[in-house]
Each structure stands twice: as C-alpha cells, then as structure tokens.
N, C-alpha and C positions, 0 to 999 in steps of 0.2 A: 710158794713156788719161786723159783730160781730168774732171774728175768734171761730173754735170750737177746742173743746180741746177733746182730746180722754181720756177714764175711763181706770185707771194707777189702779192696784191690785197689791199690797205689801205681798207678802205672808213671813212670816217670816222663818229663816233658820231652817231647820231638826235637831233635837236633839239626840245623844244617844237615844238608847230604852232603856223602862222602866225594872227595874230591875226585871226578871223572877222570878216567883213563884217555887219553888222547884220542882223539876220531882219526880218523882211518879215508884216506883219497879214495874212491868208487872210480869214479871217473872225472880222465881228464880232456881237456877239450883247448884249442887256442884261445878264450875268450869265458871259459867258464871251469869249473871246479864243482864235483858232486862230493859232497863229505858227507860220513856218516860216523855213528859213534852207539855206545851202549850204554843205557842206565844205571848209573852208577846206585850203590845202598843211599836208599831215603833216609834211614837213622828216624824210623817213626813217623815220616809225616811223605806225605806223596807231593813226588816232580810237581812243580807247577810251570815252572818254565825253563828252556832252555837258551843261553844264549852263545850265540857262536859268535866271535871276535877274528877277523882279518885284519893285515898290512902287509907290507910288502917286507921281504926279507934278504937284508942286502950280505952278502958272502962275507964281506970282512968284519959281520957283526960275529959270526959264525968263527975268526980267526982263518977260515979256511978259501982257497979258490973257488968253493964252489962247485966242485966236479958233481959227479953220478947225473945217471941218465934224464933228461928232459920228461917230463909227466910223472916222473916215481920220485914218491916222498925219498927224503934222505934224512940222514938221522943227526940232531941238532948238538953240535959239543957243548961240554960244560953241564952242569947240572939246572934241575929246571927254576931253584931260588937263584942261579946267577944268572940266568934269562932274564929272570922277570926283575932283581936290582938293575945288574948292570945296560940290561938293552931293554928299559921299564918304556918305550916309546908305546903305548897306547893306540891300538887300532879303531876301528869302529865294527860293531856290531851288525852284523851281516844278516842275523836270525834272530830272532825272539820267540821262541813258541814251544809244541811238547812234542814235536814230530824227534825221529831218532835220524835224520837224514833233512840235507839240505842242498841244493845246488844252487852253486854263488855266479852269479853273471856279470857282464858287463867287465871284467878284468884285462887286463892288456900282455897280447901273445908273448910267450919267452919271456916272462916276467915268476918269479919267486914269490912266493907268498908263506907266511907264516900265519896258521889256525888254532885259535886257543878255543874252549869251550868251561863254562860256568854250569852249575843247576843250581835253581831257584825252590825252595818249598816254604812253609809260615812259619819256620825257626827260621830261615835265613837264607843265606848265597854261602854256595862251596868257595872253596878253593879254584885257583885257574889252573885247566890241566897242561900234562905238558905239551909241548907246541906238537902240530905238525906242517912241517914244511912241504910245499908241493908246488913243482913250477907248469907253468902254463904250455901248451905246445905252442913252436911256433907256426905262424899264419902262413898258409897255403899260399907260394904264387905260380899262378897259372904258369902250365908248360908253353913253351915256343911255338907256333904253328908248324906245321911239316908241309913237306908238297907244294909248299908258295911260288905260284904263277902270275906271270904280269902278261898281260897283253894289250900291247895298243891297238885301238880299233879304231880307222877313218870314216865316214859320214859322207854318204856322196850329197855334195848338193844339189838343191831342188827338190820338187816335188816326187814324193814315190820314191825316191832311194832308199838303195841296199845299203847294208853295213858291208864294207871289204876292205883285209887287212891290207896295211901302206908297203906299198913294191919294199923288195928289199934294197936296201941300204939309203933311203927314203931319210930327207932330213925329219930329227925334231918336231912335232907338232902340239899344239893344246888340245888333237884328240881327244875325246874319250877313251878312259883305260877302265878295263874288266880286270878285276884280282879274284884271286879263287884261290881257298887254302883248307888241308884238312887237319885234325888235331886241335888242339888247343882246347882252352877253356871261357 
C-alpha cells in the first residue's frame, strides 16, 4: 500500500501594516483636538498599537501664509516624503494604544498643529501617514459688561444711621460706592 501524505499549508509571514491614511480633526476646541483615524490592512498580523505624533506646525514650513479657516484642517503642500525629509523635526507622541480616536489636550489657543499617525503589529511599524494639520480656536474673552452704574452712597454718622445719597453737587468723598452691572462673563 501506497503511504499517504497529509496536505502541508504554507502560509507566508505577516508583514508590517500598511501605511495609515491620515486621521481626520472630529473636533475642535481652544485647548484641545479630537482626531480620529481608520484601520489601516494588517498585512497578516493584527494592530497592536497605535501611535499618534503631534507638533506644532509653523506656515512657512508649509511655503504658504497660512490662510483657511481657524479649527478646519487645511491641506499640507508638497508631497508627504518632502514633509518628512525636508521638515523631519520630530514631535512627540500624544497616544499609544488601539483605540481608533484620540483627544489631545493641554495645547495652546490659535496655535497650528501638525498630526501624524504609525501602526504597530509583531512584523513591525508602518510607515508615518500623511500629516494632518488643524489649528486650535482661539480662546474666549469675556464680553464687556453693559448697564454699568456707579453710585456713591454717604453714611450718616452715629449710631442708627441711614444710608442717603450726598446733596447734589456735593464735594468728592471716600464714601462708600455700590456698582451694579449686567452682562458679562
């Protein structure tokens, strides 16, 4: 008899995942940045981590003024290998982990930021995708008050006295003054 041989499956090794598509600004805030992003191909072997990379992103890096709107990404000139030669300055890692969303805090209002993002699996580290830019709003200042009244109020002395306002045309005094205003913040 004939001997049998058993069916041998070669599967080939897991690769690095493929290099991420750019994350995406959710929300923006004076002080904080919500970014998200989508799973890029495993190439064989499952995410294990992701990392998201911030700095700040200065206009003349970009060639350009800097225009488009406050809080929406704008879109980075140049291609994403002369990014990373030419303006190779190195952020720091803002996230570590396998969530597909991240909100970056503690940043400073009206300020530009550039976000890169990596994924990690047990073949390796992708590639950095390419940036996204998104600037911060800037920081609320409180409205003016409206309706603002001064009045000076006299003190009679002795015991038992009333408060009553000083005659008119009454010099100057270190009275007490009552303010009252509405509005504001």
């Amino acid at each position: 008899q004939a001997p049998t041989c058993a069916a041998v499956t070669i599967e080939a090794p897991p690769e690095k995942p493929a290099v991420p598509q750019a994350p995406t600004c959710a929300a923006v805030g004076p002080t904080s940045l919500k970014v998200r992003w989508a799973a890029p191909q495993d190439n064989g072997a499952a995410v294990t981590r992701y990392e998201l990379e911030i700095r700040e992103h200065a206009a003349e890096q970009r060639g350009d003024s800097g225009g488009g709107r406050v809080g929406q990404p704008k879109a980075v000139q140049g291609t994403h290998q002369q990014q990373q030669q030419g303006h190779g300055l190195r952020g720091r890692v803002c996230f570590s982990g396998l969530a597909l969303a991240h909100t970056v805090t503690k940043l400073q209002p009206g300020t530009r930021y550039q976000l890169t993002l990596r994924a990690t699996n047990r073949a390796g580290t992708s590639g950095t995708s390419a940036p996204l830019v998104c600037t911060t709003l800037q920081a609320q200042v409180p409205s003016a008050p409206t309706n603002f009244a001064v009045e000076r109020v006299a003190v009679a002395k002795g015991t038992g006295g009333t408060a009553r306002p000083p005659a008119a045309g009454a010099a100057a005094s270190s009275a007490p003054v009552r303010a009252e205003w509405q509005g504001g913040e």
